[in-house]
C-alpha positions in Angstrom: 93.3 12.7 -60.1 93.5 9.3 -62.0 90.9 8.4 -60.5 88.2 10.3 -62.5 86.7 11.4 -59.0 85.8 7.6 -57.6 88.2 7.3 -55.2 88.0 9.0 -51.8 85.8 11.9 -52.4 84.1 13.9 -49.4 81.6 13.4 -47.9 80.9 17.2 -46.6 78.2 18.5 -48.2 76.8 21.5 -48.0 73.7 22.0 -46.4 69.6 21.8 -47.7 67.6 24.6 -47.3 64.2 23.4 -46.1 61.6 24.0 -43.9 62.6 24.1 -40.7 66.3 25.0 -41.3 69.0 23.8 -42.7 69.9 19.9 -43.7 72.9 17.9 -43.9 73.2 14.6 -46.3 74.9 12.1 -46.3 76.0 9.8 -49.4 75.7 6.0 -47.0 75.0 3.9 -50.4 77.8 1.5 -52.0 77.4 0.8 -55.1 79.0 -2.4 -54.9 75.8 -4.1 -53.0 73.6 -3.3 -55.6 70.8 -1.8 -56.7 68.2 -4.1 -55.3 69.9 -3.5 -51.6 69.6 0.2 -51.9 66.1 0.1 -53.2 65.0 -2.1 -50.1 66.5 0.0 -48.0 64.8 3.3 -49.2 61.5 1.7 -49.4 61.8 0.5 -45.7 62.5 4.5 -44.9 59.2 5.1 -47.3 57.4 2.8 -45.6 58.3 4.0 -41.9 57.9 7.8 -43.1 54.0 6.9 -44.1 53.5 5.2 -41.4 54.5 7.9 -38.5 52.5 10.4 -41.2 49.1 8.1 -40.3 49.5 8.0 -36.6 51.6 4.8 -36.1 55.3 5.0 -33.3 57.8 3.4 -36.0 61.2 2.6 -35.9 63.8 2.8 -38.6 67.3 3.3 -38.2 70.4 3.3 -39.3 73.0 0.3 -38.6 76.8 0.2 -38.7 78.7 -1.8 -41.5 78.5 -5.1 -39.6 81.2 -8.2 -40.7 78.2 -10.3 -40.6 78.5 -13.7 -42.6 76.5 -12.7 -45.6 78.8 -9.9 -46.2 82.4 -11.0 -45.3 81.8 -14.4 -47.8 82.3 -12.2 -50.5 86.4 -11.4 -49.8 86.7 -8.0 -51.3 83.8 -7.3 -48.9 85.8 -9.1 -46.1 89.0 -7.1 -46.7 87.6 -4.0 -47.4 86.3 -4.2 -44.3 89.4 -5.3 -42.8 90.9 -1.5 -44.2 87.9 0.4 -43.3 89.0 1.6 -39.8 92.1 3.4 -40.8 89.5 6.0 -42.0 88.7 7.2 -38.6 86.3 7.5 -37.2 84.9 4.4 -39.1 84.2 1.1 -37.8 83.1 -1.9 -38.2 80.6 -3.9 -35.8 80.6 -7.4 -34.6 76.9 -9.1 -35.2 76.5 -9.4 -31.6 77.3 -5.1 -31.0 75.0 -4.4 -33.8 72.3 -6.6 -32.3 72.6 -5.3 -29.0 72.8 -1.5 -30.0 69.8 -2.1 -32.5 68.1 -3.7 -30.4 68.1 -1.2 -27.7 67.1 1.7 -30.0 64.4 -0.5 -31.1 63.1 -0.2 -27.1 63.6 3.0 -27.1 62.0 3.9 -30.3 58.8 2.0 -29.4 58.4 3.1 -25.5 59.9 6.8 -24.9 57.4 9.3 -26.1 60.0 12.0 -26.9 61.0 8.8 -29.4 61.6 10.0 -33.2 59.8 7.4 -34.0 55.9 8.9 -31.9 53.9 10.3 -34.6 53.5 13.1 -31.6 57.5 13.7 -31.6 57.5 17.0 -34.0 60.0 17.0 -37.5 60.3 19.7 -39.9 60.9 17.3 -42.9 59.8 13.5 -42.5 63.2 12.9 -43.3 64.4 13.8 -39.5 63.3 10.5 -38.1 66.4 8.9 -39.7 68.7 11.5 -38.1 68.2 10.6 -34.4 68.8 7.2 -32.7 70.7 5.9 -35.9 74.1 4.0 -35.0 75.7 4.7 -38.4 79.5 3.5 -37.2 81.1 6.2 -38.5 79.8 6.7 -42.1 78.3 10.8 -41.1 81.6 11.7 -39.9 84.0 10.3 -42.2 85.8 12.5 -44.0 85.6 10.3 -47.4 82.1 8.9 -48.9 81.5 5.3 -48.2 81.1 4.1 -51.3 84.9 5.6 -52.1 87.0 4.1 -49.5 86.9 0.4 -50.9 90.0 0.1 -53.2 91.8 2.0 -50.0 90.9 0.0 -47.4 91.8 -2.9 -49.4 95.0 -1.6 -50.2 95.4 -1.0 -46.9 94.5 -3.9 -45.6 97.0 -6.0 -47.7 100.1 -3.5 -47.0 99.1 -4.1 -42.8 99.4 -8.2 -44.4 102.6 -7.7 -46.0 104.2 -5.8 -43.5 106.5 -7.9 -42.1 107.1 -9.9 -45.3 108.7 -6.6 -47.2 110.5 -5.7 -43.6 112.1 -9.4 -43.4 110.4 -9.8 -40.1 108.4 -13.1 -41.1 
């Protein structure tokens, strides 16, 4: 209520209309890495989406939230991340999962003809090549948008801290 609407808002959405059906979005920006990370990231989708349109097997999909070193230097990144998984079913990957994982869709993506990915593979909207094979950690089922969990999480993540400090088991 005090919040103006920021803080935890949902993430259901009702459905698209489109060709092909109905589709479901997802709101997977935060607005705290900024503007030029979220316009990299929509070009790279761009980029893949005219590519599979001229003929070429792409592969573009969506990673987890990933504690890797770039992000957790920044320590409201680092304990935002450390609050994240009490919204469940949230989580957040070690470099080495998100590798592995990525990695293996990557395989997939570029060898299995039933990929997302083959030009042959048929989508109503370009848009569906994101929606199979991604490894999203979470971030489509959550209950609460992404980008509104922060302050929570961090809250969170200091009252796990405190704990046993304000139950005088320290």
């Amino acid at each position: 209520m005090m919040s103006g609407g920021k803080f935890l808002r949902k993430n259901a959405k009702k459905p698209v209309s489109g060709k092909g059906g109905d589709y479901y979005l997802v709101n997977g920006i935060s607005v705290a890495q900024g503007p030029n990370y979220a316009l990299a990231k929509r070009m790279q989708h761009w980029r893949a989406i005219i590519a599979r349109s001229q003929g070429c097997t792409v592969s573009s999909n969506i990673a987890p939230s990933t504690s890797t070193v770039s992000v957790v230097q920044n320590r409201t990144f680092a304990w935002a991340y450390e609050g994240m998984p009490y919204f469940k079913p949230y989580e957040i990957f070690a470099p080495e999962t998100s590798n592995a994982v990525m990695s293996a869709i990557l395989m997939y993506d570029l060898n299995d003809p039933k990929s997302s990915g083959n030009p042959k593979t048929p989508h109503s909207n370009p848009n569906q090549l994101f929606s199979y094979g991604s490894f999203h950690g979470g971030v489509w089922r959550c209950a609460y948008e992404i980008d509104s969990i922060g302050e929570a999480s961090v809250f969170l993540y200091f009252g796990r801290v405190a704990q046993p400090y304000l139950l005088g088991r320290a």
